[in-house]
N, C-alpha and C positions, 0 to 999 in steps of 0.2 A: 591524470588518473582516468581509469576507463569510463568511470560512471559519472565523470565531475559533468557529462551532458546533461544527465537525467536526476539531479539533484534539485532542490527546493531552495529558491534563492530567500524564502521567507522563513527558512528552519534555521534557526543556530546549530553552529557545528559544536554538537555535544558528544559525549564520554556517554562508551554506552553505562548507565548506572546500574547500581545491585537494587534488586528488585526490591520497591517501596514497599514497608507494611503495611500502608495506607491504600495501596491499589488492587489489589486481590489479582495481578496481574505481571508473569512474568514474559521478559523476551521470547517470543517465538523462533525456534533457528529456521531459516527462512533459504530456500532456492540453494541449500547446500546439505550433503549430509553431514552428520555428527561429527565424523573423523575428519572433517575439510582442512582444520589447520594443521594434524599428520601426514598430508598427502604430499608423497614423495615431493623433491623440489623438481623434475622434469616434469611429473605432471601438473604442479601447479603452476610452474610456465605456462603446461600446454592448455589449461583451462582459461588463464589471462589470455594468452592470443587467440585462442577461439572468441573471448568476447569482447575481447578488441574488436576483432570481426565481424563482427556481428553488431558492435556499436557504429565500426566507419558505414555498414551497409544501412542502416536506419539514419544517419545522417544524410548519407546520400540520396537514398532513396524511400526511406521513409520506412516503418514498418514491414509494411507488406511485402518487402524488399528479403528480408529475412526469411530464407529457407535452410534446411539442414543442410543443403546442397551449396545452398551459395554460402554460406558460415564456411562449407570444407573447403571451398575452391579457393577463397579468399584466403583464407589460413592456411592454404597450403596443404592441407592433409586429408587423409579419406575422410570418407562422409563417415565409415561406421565410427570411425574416433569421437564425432561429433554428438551422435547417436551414443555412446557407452557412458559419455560423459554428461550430456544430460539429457536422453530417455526421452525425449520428443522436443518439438518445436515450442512448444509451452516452458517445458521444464528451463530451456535453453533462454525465454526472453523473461522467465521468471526472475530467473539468476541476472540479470539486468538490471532488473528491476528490484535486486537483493539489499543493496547499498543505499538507496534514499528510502526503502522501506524501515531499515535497520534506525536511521538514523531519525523517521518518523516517529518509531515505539517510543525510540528513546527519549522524543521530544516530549510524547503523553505521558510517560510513564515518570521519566523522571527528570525529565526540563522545567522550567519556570512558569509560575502559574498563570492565565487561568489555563492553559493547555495541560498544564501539568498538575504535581498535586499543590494544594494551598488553597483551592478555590471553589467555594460552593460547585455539588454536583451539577447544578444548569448552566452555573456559568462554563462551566470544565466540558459541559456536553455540547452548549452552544460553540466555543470555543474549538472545539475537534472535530465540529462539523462543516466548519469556515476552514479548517486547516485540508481537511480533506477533500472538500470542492474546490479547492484550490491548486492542491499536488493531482488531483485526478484532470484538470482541463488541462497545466501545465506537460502533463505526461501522458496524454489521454492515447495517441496515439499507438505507444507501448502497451498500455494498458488493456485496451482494445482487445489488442493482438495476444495479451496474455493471460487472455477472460479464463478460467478453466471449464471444462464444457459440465453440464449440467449433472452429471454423477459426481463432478468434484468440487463445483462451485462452492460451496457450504462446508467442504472438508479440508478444502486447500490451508494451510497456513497464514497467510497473510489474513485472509476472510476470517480465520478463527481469532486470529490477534485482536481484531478493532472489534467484532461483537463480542467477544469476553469484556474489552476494557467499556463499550456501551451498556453493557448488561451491569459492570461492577455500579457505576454511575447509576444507573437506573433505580438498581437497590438499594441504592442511600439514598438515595431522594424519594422511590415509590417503596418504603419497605412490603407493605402488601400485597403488592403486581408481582406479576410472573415477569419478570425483568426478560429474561431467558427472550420470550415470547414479546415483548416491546422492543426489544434491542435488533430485529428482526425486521420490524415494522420501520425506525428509523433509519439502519443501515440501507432497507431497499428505495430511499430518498439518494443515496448517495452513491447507487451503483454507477459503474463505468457508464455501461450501454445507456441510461436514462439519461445520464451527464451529455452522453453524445448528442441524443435525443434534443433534449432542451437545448443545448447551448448551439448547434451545429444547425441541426433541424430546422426547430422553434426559432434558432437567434436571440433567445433569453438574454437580458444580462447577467453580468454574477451577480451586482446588484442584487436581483430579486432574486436568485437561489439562494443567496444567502441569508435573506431578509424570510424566505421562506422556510428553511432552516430553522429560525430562529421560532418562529412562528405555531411550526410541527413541535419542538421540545417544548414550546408554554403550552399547548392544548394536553399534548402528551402527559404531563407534568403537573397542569393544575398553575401553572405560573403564568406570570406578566410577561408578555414579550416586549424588548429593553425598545423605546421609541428611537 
């Protein structure tokens, strides 16, 4: 399968679940529109080999390798096909990046705890923040490439997913804070670009990001960070 590269060898392959009434949090449709599973059967061939395409050229060549241009050349087809089907070069490594997002939610939302529900709010925040510095170094390089630019970064989908489900967290643990406004604070711990930063850069280990992780939700929180 297309996306079995850019999957999360540390997620269990789970069912996407009906939304928990414990999480205040449902699935996000993510890198497709609403009607994606009506879409004629020629064109959702022609969307699978477009990102076939676009998955062999990021093997090959890594990211940056991915242009609309090269997606059409490889695929065979014009470029506007490329362009109608997903509306830019973002939209295009989004949908990529669709598949171990989807199977991410489903891990916080309603996999096994403490990532999921069952599990004290800190453990379940510390938990999600290890999960996610984790899938961001493993994938960083997509990720990267499919930062949305700064009018959309905060509106995109995937970005609204994980601060709804840090903010739900926040407000069982902090019910007085402005969760909304902390959930903010610890998601810009675990942006792409600072990931690159520190890990690439700096040469951090995960080690300490994630021991720092751990560290940002006890001060945040009011808690013990676990020795």
């Amino acid at each position: 399968m297309v996306y079995a590269v850019f999957m999360s060898a540390d997620l269990p392959l789970l069912p996407s679940p009906s939304p928990q009434p414990d999480t205040g949090v449902e699935l996000i449709q993510l890198g497709a529109p609403e009607d994606e599973p009506c879409l004629r059967a020629d064109a959702a061939r022609n969307r699978a080999r477009l990102l076939d395409a676009a998955a062999r050229l990021i093997a090959e060549h890594g990211a940056a390798g991915v242009t609309m241009e090269a997606v059409a050349a490889a695929a065979q087809v014009g470029k506007g096909t490329v362009f109608r089907r997903f509306g830019d070069r973002t939209g295009l490594l989004t949908a990529l990046l669709d598949h171990s997002e989807r199977r991410f939610q489903a891990a916080f939302i309603g996999g096994p705890p403490p990532l999921g529900p069952g599990a004290p709010p800190v453990e379940r925040l510390r938990a999600f923040g290890v999960a996610v510095l984790r899938r961001t170094v493993e994938q960083l390089d997509l990720m990267l490439a499919a930062e949305p630019s700064s009018d959309r970064r905060f509106a995109a989908a995937p970005g609204r997913a994980l601060h709804a489900h840090v903010a739900m967290l926040l407000r069982r643990q902090l019910p007085e804070a402005d969760g909304e406004l902390l959930a903010h604070t610890l998601m810009g711990y675990l942006n792409p670009v600072l990931i690159h930063h520190l890990t690439r850069q700096c040469e951090m280990p995960m080690e300490r990001l994630e021991a720092g992780w751990a560290d940002l939700v006890a001060r945040v929180t009011g808690t013990e960070a676990p020795r």
